[in-house]
C-alpha positions as CSV (number, residue, x, y, z in Angstrom):
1,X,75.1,34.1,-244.8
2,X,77.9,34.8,-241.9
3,X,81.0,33.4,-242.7
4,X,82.9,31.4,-240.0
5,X,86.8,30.6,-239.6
6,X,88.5,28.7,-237.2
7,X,92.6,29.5,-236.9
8,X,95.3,28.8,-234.8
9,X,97.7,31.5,-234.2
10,X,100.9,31.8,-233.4
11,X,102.1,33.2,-230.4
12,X,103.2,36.3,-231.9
13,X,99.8,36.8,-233.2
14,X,98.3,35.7,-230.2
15,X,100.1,38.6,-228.6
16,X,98.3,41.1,-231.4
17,X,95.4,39.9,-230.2
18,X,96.0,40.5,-226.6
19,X,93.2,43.0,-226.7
20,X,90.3,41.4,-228.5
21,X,90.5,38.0,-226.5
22,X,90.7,40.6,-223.7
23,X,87.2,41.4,-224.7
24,X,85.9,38.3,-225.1
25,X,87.3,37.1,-221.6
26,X,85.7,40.8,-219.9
27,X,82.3,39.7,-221.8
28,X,82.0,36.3,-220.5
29,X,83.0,37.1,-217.1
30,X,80.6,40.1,-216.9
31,X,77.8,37.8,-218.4
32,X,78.2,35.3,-215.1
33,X,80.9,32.3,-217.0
34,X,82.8,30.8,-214.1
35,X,86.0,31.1,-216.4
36,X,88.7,31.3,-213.4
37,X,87.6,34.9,-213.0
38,X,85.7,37.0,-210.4
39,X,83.5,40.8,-211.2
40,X,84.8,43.0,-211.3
41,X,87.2,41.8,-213.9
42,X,89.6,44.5,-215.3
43,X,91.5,44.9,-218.6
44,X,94.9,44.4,-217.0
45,X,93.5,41.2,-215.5
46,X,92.0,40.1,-218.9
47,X,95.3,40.9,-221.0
48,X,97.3,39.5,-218.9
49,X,96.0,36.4,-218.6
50,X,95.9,36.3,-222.7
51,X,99.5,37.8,-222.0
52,X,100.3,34.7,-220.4
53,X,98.6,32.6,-222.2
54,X,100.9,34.0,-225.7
55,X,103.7,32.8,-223.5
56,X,102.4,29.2,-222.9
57,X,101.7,28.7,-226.7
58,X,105.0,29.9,-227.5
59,X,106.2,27.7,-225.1
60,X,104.3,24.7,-226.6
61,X,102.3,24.5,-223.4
62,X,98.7,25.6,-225.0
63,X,97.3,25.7,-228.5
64,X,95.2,28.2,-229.0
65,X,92.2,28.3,-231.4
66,X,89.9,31.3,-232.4
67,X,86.6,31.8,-234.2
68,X,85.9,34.4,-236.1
69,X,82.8,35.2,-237.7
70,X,82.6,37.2,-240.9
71,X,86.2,38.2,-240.0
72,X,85.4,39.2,-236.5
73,X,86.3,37.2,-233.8
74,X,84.2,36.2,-231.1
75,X,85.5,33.2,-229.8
76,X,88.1,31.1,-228.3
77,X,89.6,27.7,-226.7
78,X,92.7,26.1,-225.7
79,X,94.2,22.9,-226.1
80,X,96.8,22.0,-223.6
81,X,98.7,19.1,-223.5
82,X,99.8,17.5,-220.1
83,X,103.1,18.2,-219.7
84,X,103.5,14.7,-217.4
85,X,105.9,11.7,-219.0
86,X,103.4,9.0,-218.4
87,X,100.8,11.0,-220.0
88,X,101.5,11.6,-223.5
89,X,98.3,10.9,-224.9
90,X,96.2,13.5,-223.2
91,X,95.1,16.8,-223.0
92,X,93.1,19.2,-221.4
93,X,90.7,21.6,-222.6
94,X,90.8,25.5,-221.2
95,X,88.7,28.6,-221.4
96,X,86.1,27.9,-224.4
97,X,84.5,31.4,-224.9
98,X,82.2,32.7,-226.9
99,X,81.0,36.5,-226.8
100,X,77.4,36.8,-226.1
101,X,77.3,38.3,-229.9
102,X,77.8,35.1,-231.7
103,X,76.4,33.1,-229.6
104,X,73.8,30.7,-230.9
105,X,75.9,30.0,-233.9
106,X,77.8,27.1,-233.6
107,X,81.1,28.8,-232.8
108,X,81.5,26.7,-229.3
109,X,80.7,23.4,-231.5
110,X,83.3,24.8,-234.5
111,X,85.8,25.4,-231.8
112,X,85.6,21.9,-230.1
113,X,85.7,20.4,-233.7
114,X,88.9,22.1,-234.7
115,X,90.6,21.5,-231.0
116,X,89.7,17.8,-231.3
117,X,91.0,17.3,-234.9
118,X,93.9,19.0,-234.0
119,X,94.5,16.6,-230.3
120,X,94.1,13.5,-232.7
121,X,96.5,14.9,-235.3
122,X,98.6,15.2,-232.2
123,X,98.5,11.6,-231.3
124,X,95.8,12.5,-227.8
125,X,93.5,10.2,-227.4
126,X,91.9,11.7,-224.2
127,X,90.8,14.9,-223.4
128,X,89.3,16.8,-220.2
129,X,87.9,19.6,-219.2
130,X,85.5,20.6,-216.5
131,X,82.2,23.7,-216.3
132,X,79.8,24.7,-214.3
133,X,77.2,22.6,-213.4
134,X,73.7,23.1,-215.0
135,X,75.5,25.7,-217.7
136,X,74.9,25.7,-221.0
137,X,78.5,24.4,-221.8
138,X,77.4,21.6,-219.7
139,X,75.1,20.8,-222.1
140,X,77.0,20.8,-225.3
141,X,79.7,18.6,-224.0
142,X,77.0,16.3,-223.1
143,X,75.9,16.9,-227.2
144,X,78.9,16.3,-228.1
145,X,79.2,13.0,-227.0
146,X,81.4,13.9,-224.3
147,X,81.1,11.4,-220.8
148,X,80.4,13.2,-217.6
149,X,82.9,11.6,-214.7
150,X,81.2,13.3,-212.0
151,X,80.5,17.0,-210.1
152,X,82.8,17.9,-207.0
153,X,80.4,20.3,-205.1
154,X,81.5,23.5,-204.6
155,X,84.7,23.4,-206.4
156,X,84.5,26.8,-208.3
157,X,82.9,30.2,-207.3
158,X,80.7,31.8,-209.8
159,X,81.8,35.4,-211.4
160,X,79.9,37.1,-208.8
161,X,81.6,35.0,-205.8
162,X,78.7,32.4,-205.4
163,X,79.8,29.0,-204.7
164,X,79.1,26.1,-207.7
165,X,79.7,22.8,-208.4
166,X,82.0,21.7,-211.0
167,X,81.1,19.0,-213.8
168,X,84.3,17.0,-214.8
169,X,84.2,15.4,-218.5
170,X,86.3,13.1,-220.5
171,X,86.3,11.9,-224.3
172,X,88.3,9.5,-225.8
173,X,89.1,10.1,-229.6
174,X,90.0,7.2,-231.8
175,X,94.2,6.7,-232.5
């Protein structure tokens, strides 16, 4: 039986790990996730971006969360809070990735578990995030008892440059 973990790392060891959320970023984009990223994707592009992102956590800006699965890690989200005065109950949700390896597993529903303990812990109380239309991340926000605001045509180009619309989401999580 595989054995799953969720963490949050700091952002000194998000920086170690610059390389292997790298590869989980390269794999997502080069199997067709409109993640903010076009094909061909490159390392530099992938690292830096988790480069970046070792900045915001240290910053406070993102929480990052990883999966890994019998000590391997294969997946990935981010909390971010909204950095805006009169909005100190929400948060957004970033990037949830899974490499096509553990997919199937329950890693995406682990991760979203762990990053909405963590927002109520945190005093949120509403969280948002957006994905492709007709993905299969579409679907398990819907499973997850997340509400669907609406889809803004065309918002987002797929990884190979095709236009897509964008589902928007919302949950509220109890004080």
């Amino acid at each position: 039986m595989s054995t799953l973990a969720i963490s949050v790392p700091t952002a000194e060891e998000v920086h170690s790990l610059v390389p292997v959320l790298a590869d989980i970023l390269i794999d997502c984009v080069e199997g067709g996730a409109s993640v903010s990223f076009l094909l061909p994707i490159s390392r530099q592009t992938a690292e830096g971006f988790y480069a970046t992102t070792a900045v915001r956590v240290a910053e406070g800006r993102a929480i990052l969360f990883v999966a890994a699965l019998d000590g391997e890690i294969v997946g990935t989200v981010q909390l971010c809070p909204v950095p805006i005065e009169n909005q100190p109950h929400r948060a957004d949700v970033a990037k949830l990735l899974v490499h096509r390896r553990g997919r199937q597993r329950g890693i995406a529903r682990a991760l979203m578990a762990a990053l909405e303990d963590r927002a109520r812990a945190e005093g949120r109380t509403l969280l948002t995030l957006d994905t492709t239309t007709g993905s299969p991340a579409e679907r398990l926000y819907q499973k997850l008892g997340w509400q669907r605001l609406g889809v803004m045509p065309g918002h987002a180009l797929m990884a190979n440059g095709e236009p897509s619309d964008t589902t928007f989401f919302w949950k509220a999580l109890p004080a």
